[in-house]
C-alpha positions as CSV (number, residue, x, y, z in Angstrom):
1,X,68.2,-49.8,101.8
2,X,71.2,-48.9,104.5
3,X,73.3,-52.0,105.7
4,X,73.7,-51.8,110.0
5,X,76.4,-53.4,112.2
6,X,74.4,-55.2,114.7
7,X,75.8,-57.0,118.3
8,X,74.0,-58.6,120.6
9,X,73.9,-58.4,124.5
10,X,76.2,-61.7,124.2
11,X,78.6,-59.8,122.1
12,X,78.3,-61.3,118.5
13,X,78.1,-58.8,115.5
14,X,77.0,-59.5,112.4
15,X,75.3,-57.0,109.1
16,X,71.6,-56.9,108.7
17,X,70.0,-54.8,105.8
18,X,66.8,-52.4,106.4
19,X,64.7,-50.3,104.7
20,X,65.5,-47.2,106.5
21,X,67.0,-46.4,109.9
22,X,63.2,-45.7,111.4
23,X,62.4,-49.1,109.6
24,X,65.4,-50.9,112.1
25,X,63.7,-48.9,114.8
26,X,60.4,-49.8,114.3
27,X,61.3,-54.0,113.8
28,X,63.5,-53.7,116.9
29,X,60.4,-52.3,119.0
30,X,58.6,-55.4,118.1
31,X,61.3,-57.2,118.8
32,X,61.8,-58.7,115.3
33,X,65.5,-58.4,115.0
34,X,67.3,-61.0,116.6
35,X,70.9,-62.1,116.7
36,X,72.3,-64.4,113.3
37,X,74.3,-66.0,116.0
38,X,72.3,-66.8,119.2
39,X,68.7,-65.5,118.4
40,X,68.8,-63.2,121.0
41,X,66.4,-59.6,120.7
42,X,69.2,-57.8,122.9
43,X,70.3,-55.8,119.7
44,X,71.8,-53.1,119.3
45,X,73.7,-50.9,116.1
46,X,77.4,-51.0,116.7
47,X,79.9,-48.4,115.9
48,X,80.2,-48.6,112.1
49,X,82.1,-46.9,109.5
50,X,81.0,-45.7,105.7
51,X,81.6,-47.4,103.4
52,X,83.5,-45.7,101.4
53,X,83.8,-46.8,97.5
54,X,87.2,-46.8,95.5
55,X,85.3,-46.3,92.6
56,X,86.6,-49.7,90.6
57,X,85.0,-52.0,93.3
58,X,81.6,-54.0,92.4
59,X,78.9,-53.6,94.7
60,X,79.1,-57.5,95.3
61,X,82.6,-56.6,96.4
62,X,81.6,-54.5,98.8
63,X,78.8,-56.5,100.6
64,X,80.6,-58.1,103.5
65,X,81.0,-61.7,103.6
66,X,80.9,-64.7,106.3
67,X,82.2,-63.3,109.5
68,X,81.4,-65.4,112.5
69,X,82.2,-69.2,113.0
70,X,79.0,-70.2,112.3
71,X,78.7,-67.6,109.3
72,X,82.0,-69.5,108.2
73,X,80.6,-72.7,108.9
74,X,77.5,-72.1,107.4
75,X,79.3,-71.0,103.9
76,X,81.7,-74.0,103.5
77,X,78.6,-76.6,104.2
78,X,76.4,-74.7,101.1
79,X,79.7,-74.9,98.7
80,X,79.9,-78.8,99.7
81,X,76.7,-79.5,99.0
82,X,76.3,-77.3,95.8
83,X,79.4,-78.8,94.3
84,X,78.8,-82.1,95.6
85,X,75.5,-83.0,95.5
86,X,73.3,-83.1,92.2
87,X,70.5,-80.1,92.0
88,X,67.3,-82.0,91.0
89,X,65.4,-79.2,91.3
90,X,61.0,-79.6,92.0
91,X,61.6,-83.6,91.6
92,X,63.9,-83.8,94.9
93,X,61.0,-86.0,96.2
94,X,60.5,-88.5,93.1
95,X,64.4,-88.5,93.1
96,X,65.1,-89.3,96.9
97,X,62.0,-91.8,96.6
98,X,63.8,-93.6,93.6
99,X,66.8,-93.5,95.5
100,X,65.4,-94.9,98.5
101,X,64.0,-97.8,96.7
102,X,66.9,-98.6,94.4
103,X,65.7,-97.8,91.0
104,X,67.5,-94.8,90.7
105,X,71.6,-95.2,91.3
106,X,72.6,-93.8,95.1
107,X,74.0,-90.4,95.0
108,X,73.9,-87.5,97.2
109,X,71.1,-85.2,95.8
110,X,69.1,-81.5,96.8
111,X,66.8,-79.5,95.5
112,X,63.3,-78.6,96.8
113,X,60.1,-80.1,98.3
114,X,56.4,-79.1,99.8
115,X,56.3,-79.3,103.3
116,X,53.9,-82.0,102.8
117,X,56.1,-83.7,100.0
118,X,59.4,-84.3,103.0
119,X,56.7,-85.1,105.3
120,X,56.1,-88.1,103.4
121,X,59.6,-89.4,102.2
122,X,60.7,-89.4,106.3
123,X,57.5,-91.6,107.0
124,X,58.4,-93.9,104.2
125,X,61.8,-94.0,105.8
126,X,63.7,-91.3,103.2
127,X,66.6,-90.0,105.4
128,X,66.1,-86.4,104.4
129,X,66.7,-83.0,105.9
130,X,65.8,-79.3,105.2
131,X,69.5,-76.9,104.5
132,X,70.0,-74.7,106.6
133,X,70.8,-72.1,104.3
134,X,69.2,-70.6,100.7
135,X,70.3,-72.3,97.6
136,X,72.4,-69.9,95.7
137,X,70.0,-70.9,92.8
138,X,67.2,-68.8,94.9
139,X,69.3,-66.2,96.2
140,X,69.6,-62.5,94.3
C-alpha cells in the first residue's frame, strides 16, 4: 500500500491510499479517483515528502489526520454523534420506530439499517438520515 498526496484542478489536497503507484495510474485512467473535497476527476499527485519514521512513533501516529474544512467538519460531527447519541447497533429501525411512537423514551440514537429497513421508517414519518461518514465501530 503507498499513501499519495492528491490535488485537484480546484486546488484542494487531501491523502488517498493505493495498492501500488501503477494501481493510482490505472484508477485515474478510468477516472475513478476523484477529489474528497469537490468530486472533481481533475487529480493529480502533489509534491510529497517520505515519510520518514522516528522510530518511537505508532503507525496510527503517522497516518495523517483531518486536513480540509470539511475533513475538519466531517470529524467533529462523527465525535458528536458517537459520544452523544446511543449506538443501538442492527435494531436502529425497531429503536427509531419505538421512539417515533412513544413507547420507547426520546433520545438521540444511531446505529445501522437495510436500505429497505430506512426506506420504511421515512414513509411512516421516522425523521432519519444516513451519516455521512463510517462509524468508528466499522472502521480498521
Amino acid at each position: 500500500m503507498i499513501s499519495f498526496t492528491l490535488k485537484c484542478a480546484d486546488g484542494h489536497s487531501f491523502d488517498s491510499w493505493f495498492a501500488s503507484a501503477s494501481a493510482f495510474d490505472a484508477l485515474k485512467a478510468r477516472g475513478h479517483v476523484a477529489c474528497a473535497i469537490c468530486g472533481t476527476t481533475d487529480v493529480e499527485k502533489a509534491l510529497m515528502a517520505p515519510a520518514v519514521s522516528k522510530g518511537r512513533d505508532s503507525p496510527k501516529e503517522r497516518l495523517s489526520g483531518p486536513k480540509s474544512p470539511a475533513e475538519q467538519a466531517l470529524a467533529r460531527l462523527k465525535a458528536h454523534v458517537e459520544t452523544s447519541a446511543d449506538y443501538v447497533g442492527r435494531d436502529f429501525a425497531r429503536e427509531a420506530r419505538a421512539i417515533h411512537d412513544g413507547s420507547a423514551p426520546e433520545r438521540p440514537i444511531w446505529g445501522e439499517a437495510r436500505a429497505d429497513e430506512a426506506r420504511k421508517l421515512i414513509e411512516e414519518g421516522v425523521k432519519v438520515a444516513p451519516l455521512p461518514f463510517t462509524p468508528t465501530r466499522k472502521s480498521n
